[in-house]
N, C-alpha and C positions, 0 to 999 in steps of 0.2 A: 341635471340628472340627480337622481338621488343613489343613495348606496347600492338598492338593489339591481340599479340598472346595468351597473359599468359591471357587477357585478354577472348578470345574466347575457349582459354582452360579449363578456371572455367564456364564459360555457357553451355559447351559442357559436362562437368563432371554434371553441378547440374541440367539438363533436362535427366540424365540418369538413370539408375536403379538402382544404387551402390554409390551415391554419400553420404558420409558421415560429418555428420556436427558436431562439437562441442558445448554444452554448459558449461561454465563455471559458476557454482552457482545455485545448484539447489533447490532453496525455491519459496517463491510466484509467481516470474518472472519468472526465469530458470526452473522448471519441468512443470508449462504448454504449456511451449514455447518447449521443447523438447517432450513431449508429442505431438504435432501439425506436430511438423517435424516428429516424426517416422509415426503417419496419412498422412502427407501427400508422404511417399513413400524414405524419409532417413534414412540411420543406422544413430544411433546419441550416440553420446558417452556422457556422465551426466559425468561432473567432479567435485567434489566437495571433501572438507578436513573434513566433518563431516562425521565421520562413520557410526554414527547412521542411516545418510539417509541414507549410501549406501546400508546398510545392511536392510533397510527398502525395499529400491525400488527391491533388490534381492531377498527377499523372494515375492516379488509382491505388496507388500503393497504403502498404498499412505500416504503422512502424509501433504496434503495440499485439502484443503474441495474442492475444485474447480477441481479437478481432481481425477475421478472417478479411485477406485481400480480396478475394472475390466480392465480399459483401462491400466493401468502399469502392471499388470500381463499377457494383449496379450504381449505387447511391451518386457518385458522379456526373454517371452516364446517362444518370434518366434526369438531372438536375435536381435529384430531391438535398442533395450536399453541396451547401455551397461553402468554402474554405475563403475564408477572409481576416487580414487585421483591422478593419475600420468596425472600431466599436461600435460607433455612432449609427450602423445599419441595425441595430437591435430596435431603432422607431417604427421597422418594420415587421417585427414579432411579436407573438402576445406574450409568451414566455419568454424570460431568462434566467438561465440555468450559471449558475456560477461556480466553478470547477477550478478555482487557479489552485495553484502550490500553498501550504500553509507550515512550511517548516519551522524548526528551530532556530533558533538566532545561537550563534556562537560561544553564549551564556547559557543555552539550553532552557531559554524563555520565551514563548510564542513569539514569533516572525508574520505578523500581518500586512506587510506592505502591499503585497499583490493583491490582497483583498480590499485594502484601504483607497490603493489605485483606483482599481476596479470600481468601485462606490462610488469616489469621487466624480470619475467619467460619466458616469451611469445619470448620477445625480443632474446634470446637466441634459440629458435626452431621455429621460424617462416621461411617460404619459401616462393619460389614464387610460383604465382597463387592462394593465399591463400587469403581469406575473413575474415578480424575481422570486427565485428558490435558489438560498445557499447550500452547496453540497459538500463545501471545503470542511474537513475537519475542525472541531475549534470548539474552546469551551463556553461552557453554557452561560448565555448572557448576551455571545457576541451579536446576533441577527439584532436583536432591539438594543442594547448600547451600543456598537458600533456600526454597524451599514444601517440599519434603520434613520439615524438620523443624516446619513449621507443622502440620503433619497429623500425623504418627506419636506414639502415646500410648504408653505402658506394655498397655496392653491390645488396641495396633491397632497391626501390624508389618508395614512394606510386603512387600510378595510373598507375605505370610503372610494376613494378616486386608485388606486392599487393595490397590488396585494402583497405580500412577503411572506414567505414562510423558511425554513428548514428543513432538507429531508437528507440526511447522511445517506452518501452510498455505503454499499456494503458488497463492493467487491471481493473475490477471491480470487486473484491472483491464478490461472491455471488448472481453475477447475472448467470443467465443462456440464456436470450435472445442474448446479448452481448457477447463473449467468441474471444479467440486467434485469433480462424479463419476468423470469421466475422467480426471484430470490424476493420475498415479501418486502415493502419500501416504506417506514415510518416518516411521516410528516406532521409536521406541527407549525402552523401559523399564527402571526404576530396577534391575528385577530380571529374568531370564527369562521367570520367569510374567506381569511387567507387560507385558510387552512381546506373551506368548501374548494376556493380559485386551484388551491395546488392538487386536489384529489380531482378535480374536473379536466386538467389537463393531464398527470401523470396515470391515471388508470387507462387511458387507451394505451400505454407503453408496456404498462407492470401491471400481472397478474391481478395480487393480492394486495392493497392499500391498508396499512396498521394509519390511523389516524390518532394523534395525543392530544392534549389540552392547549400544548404551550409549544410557541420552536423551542424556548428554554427546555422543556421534557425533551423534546425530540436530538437537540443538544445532547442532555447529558444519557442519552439512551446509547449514543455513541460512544460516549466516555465508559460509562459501566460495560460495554459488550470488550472492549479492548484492554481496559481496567483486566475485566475478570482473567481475558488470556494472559496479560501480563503478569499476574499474581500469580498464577496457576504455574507457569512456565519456570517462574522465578522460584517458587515452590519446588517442582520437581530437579531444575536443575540444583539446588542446594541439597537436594537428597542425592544426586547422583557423587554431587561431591562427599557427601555423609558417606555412601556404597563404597566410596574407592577407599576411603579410610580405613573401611571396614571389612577391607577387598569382602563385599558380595555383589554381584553383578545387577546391578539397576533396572536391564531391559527387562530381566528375567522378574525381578520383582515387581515392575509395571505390568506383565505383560498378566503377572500372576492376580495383581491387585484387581485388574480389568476384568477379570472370570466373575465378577461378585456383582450381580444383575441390577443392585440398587447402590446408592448414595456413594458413587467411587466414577468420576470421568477422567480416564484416560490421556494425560499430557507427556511428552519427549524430552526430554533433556537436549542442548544441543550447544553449537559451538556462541551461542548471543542471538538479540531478536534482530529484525530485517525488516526495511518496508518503509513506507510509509507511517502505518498504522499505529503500529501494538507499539513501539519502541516510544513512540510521540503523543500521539492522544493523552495515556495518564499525566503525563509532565505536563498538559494543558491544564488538565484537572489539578493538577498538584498545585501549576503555578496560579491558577484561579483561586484555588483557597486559601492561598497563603495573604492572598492578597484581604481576605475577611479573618485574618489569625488565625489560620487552622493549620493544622500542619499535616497532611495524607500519610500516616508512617507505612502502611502497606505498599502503598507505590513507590515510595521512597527506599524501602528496602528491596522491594523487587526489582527498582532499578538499579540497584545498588549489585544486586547478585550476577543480576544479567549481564550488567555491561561488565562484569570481571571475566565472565565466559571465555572472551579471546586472550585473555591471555593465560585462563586454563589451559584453553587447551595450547597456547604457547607453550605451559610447563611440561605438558603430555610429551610433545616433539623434542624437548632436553631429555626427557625420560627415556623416550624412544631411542634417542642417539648415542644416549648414555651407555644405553644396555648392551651398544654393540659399539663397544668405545671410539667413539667416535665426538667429536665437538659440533656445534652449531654454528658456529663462526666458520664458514666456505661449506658448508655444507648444501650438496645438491639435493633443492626440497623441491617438491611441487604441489602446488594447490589443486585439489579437484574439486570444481566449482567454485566461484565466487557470486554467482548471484543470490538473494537473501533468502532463496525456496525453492524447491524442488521444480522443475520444469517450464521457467521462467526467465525468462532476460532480465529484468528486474535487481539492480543493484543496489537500489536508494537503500543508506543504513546498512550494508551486508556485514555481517561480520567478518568474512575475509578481509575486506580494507584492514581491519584492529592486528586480526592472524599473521596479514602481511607485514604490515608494520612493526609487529612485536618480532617478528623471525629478522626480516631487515635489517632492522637497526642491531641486531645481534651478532650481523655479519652473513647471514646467511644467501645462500646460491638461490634466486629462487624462480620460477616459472609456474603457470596455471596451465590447465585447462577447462572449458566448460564450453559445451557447444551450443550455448546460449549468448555467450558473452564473447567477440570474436574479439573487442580490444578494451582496456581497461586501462584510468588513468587512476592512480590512487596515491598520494603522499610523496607526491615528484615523481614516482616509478609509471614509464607509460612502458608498457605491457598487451602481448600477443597471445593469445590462447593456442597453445602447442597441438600438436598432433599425437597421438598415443602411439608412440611404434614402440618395439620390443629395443631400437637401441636406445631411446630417450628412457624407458622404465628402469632397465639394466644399467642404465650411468646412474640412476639415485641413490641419495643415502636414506629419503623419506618421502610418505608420499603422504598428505592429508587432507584426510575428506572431511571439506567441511559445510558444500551441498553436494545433496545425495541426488543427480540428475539420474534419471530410469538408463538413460542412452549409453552410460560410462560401465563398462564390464569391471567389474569388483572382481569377481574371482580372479580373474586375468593378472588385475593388479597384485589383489596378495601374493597370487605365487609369482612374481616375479620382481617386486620392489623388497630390497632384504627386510624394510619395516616401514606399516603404515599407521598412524595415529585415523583412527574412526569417529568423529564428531558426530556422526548422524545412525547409526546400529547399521552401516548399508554392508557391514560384511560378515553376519549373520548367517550362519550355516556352513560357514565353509574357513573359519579363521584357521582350521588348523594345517590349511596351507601353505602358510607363509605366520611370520610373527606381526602380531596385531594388540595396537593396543586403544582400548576404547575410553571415552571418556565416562 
């Protein structure tokens, strides 16, 4: 066969009625990314080593908020979802989709193992006509220096006999306007035709198809989108510290800056970043170039501002306790919210873990709530998400919000908790209820 065959072969398979796609990794990325493909008309095989999911997604159940049970229980039931750990059935798909974790390593230096895993496995059962697309985070370079050479044989030549490409998700966590299908999907392949392979199988899933030159491009497309929120965030929140200095109020003057219809976009201040994402991508970037002598100083100081955030707002809550003399050492505090975003189960990176930690080791009383997060293990503290009654608010000395979840009555709390530290503006309009002090 020559290029264009294997080529017209996997177009020819993923516009038809049986075309079956692989996910590898099925958490935040991988199950709604496979959820979209069995919508949009593929069997799709869910591969993952955590049984719990498997065994979750077989009785129909969902265990990621963005993706309605109802939708994993058609996809079950009519067989378009099949949940497996045997990598090895990916011989049966034209696509793979690669979806695992790509966190930090405990030096705060890219952690590729589960991708490197991944690869290697792959390397052994991959054929031709087949489609890998990396979706995992990671900087630019990794699809052709790293997994690229895990896959390519003497007898399997990308562009030729396969295809690879790049196409970062670009999830949002809890939005519902925005989702899989609609949100526009950048992809870039190792070669031309990977890049034709991955827009022939991913357009029946996703709207709008942004096509780039290079997975390299399509790499650092993901870095600059996260890049930019992480500067911005790190930005604002250094002015909110500038505001307290200067006791003048930050919302007010964000809110005021946002009136001005050109070159001014509106970012939050808050208790540090959360996620996956925004907190980790630059540090990929960062450590990527350092590795060519360059040194990111904008990242490196946005990381620098952000990750001090918790234990701002740590000082806030001495501030708080101060004022109504009182110590932090046995003091009854309570967390409200701990996941890293409004309306979300999602705790990877929150900065509550830092908030608790820093209160903790201070001596302090402490308990959360958040009706996202029903148990929480964080820094040896395993931890139950409390009940709001009027005798739990009325025993505090503090109460701090550091996610602002819609579900949690704010008024309620200020007037009833003698003082609340506000990480996120969520009690806005009504402080002069009770005493409030904001970051």
């Amino acid at each position: 066969m020559q290029q264009t065959d294997h080529l017209a072969e996997l177009k020819a398979r993923a516009a038809g009625d049986e075309f079956t796609a692989a996910v590898i990794g099925l958490g935040y990325v991988g199950l709604p990314l496979a959820i979209r493909f069995v919508e949009a008309g593929y069997r799709v095989l869910g591969i993952d080593l955590d049984r719990a999911k498997l065994n979750a997604l077989e009785r129909g159940e969902s265990y990621v908020d963005d993706v309605p049970e109802g939708k994993v229980a058609a996809a079950i039931e009519n067989g378009r979802l099949i949940p497996t750990d045997q990598l090895e059935r990916v011989a049966e798909a034209g696509s793979i989709s690669i979806c695992v974790p790509t966190p930090l390593s405990k030096f705060r230096e890219p952690d590729l193992a589960a991708l490197v895993s991944v690869g290697q496995r792959l390397g052994g059962c991959l054929r031709k006509a087949q489609l890998v697309v990396l979706e995992s985070t990671t900087y630019p370079g990794t699809t052709e220096e790293m997994l690229l050479p895990l896959l390519e044989r003497d007898d399997l030549k990308v562009g030729r006999d396969f295809f690879l490409a790049f196409s970062p998700e670009r999830i949002d966590p809890g939005r519902t306007d925005f989702t899989v299908g609609n949100t526009p999907r950048v992809i870039g392949g190792v070669t031309p035709a990977c890049t034709e392979a991955a827009i022939a199988v991913y357009s029946r899933a996703i709207e709008q198809i942004v096509p780039v030159s290079s997975s390299r491009c399509a790499e650092m497309v993901k870095m600059l989108e996260n890049t930019f929120r992480s500067v911005n965030i790190g930005l604002v929140n250094e002015i909110a510290i500038m505001c307290d200095r200067l006791d003048i109020p930050v919302f007010e003057v964000i809110e005021a800056a946002a009136s001005k219809p050109f070159g001014f976009m509106p970012f939050l201040p808050g208790p540090g970043l959360g996620g996956h994402c925004i907190p980790i991508d630059p540090l990929y970037l960062s450590w990527k170039m350092r590795t060519l002598d360059y040194r990111a100083r904008f990242i490196e100081l946005a990381e620098e501002v952000n990750r001090s955030m918790p234990d701002y707002v740590v000082a806030k809550v001495f501030e708080a306790l101060n004022r109504h003399r009182k110590s932090v050492n046995g003091a009854r505090i309570l967390i409200l919210g701990v996941a890293y975003k409004r309306d979300i189960d999602d705790v990877r990176e929150s900065p509550a873990a830092d908030v608790i930690r820093g209160l903790s080791a201070r001596g302090a009383e402490l308990c959360y709530h958040d009706p996202h997060v029903p148990e929480l293990h964080v820094h040896s503290l395993d931890l139950t998400s409390v009940p709001l009654t009027d005798e739990l608010l009325q025993g505090l000395d503090c109460a701090v919000i550091v996610t602002d979840h819609s579900k949690v009555d704010y008024r309620r709390v200020v007037s009833t908790v003698s003082v609340v530290v506000d990480a996120r503006n969520a009690t806005a309009g009504f402080r002069d209820l009770g005493d409030v002090i904001t970051i």
